[in-house]
N, C-alpha and C positions, 0 to 999 in steps of 0.2 A: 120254429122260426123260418124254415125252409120251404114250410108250405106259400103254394102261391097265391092263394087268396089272404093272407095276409094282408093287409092295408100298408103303402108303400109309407107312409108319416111313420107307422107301428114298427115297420121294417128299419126303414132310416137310423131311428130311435133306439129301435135293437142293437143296429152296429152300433151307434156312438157310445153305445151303454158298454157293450163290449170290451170298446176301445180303451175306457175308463176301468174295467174290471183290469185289465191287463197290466194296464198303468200302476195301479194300487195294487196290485197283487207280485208286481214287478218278473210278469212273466217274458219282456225278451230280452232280459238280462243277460242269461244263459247264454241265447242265440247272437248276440251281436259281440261277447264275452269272446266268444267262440272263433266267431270270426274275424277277430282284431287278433288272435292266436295263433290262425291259421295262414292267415295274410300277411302276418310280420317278415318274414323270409321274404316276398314276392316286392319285386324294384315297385318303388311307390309311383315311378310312373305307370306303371301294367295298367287297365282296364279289368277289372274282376268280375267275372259273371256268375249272379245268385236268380236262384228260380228258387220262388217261394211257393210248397203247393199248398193248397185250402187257404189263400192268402186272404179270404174275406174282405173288407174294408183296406186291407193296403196299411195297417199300424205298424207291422213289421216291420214290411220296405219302407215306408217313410223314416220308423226308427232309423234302420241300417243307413239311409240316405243323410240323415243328420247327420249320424255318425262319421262317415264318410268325408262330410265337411269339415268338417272338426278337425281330421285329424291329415289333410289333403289330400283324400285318394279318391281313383276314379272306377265308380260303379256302375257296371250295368244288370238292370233290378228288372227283374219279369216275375209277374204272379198270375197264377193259374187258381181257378175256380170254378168248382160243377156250376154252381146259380150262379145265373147272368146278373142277376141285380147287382149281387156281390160287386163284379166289375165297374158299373156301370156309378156303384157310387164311389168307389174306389178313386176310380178316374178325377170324381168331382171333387174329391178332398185331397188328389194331391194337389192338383194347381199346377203350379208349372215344374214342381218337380218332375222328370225323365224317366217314368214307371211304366213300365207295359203291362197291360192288363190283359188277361185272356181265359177266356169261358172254355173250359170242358173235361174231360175224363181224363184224369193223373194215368190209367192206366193205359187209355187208349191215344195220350200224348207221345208224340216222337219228336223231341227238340231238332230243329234244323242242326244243330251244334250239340255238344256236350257241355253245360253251363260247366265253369268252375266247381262250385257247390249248388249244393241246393237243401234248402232247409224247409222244415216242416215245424209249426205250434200248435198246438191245441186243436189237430184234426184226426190223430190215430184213433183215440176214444173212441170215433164215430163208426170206425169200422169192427167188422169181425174179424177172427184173431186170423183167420184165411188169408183173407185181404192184408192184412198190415205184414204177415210173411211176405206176402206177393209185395207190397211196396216196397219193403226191404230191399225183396231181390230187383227192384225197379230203379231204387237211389243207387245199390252200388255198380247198375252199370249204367247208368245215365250220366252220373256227378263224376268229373271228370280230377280233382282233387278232395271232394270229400264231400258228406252230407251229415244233416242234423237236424234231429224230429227232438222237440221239447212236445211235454205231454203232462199231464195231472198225477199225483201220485195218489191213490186211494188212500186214505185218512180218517177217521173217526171225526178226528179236528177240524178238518178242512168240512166235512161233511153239512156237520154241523152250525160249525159258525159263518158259512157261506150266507146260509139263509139272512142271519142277523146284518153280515156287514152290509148285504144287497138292500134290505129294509132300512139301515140305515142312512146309507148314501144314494138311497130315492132310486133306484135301477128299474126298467122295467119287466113288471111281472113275469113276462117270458124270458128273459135275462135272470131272474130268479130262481122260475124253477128249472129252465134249459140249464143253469150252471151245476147246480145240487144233482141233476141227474147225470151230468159230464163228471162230478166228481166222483158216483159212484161208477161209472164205468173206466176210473181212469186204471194205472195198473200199480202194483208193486214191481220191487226189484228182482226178485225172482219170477214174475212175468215175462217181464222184458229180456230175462235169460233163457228161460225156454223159448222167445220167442225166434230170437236170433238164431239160438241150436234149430232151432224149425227150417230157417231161412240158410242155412249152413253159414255165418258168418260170425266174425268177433267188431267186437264196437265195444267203446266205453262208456256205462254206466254211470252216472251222476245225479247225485241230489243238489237241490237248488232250490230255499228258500223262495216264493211262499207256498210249500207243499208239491214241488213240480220236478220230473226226472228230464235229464237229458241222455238222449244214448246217442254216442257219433263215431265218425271214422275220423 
């Protein structure tokens, strides 16, 4: 999907299918769970600042952004993305929502500020287990109250019946088989244990319906 000869319609279409995989699979549940959790303590007048990295199409931060309304608080929402396109449709599907968008390397980013939090979905998978230590050690000193990476849980189940639910709700093909193979690389809980010992840190551990782990501070 990241290749850039990709047809930008094929690409579009990729994210929207995405968006919908997320929706139905109820993956930022976890994520905005989380931070309705963490933000309780914090005066409802504060301003809350979230950097979302591999923010893709922006579903996340527009979740959080509804959220946000709903419940009177005020967010400031930045999301970070290797691929420019990512941004660039992002931009066009928030509308006048208040998101910043910005193109480039999670590791080679240095926030003018220390966000609040900063949350991460369904982008650890894509790295090697090197890199997702090195993020590790990159949220806890970035995330100025806390961070939280949701991610896939390897499953037999999910494996499998990925394929069918995509073929049934019309997804497209690369959204098929790009999910099937994120779900085999996604981890167990004893992954995410070693991985942290790797990174020298402690985080909580969490399963979360539909097949997905969250680990945060």
């Amino acid at each position: 999907m990241d290749d850039p000869a990709l047809d930008e319609s094929d690409y579009r279409r990729c994210l929207a299918d995405l968006a919908r995989v997320n929706r139905v699979t109820l993956t930022h549940v976890a994520t905005i769970d989380w931070l309705a959790r963490k933000t309780r303590a914090l005066p409802r007048t504060a301003c809350v600042s979230v950097l979302d990295i591999g923010c893709g199409q922006g579903d996340l931060l527009r979740g959080i952004a509804a959220w946000a309304r709903r419940h009177g608080r005020s967010f400031s929402l930045t999301g970070l993305d290797l691929n420019p396109r990512s941004a660039a449709t992002a931009r066009a599907l928030s509308g006048d929502e208040d998101i910043t968008y910005l193109t480039g390397d999670v590791f080679a980013f240095r926030p003018d500020a220390k966000p609040d939090f900063i949350v991460s979905s369904q982008f650890t998978h894509h790295l090697a287990d090197a890199q997702i230590v090195q993020l590790l050690g990159w949220l806890q000193e970035h995330s100025r109250l806390g961070w939280h990476i949701a991610d896939l849980h390897r499953h037999w189940f999910a494996y499998y019946g990925y394929p069918l639910l995509a073929r049934l709700l019309g997804w497209h093909p690369i959204v098929r088989a790009d999910g099937q193979i994120s779900i085999a690389r996604g981890f167990s809980r004893r992954e995410w244990e070693a991985l942290l010992a790797r990174a020298g840190l402690h985080a909580r551990i969490k399963w979360h319906p539909l097949f997905r782990y969250s680990v945060s501070t």
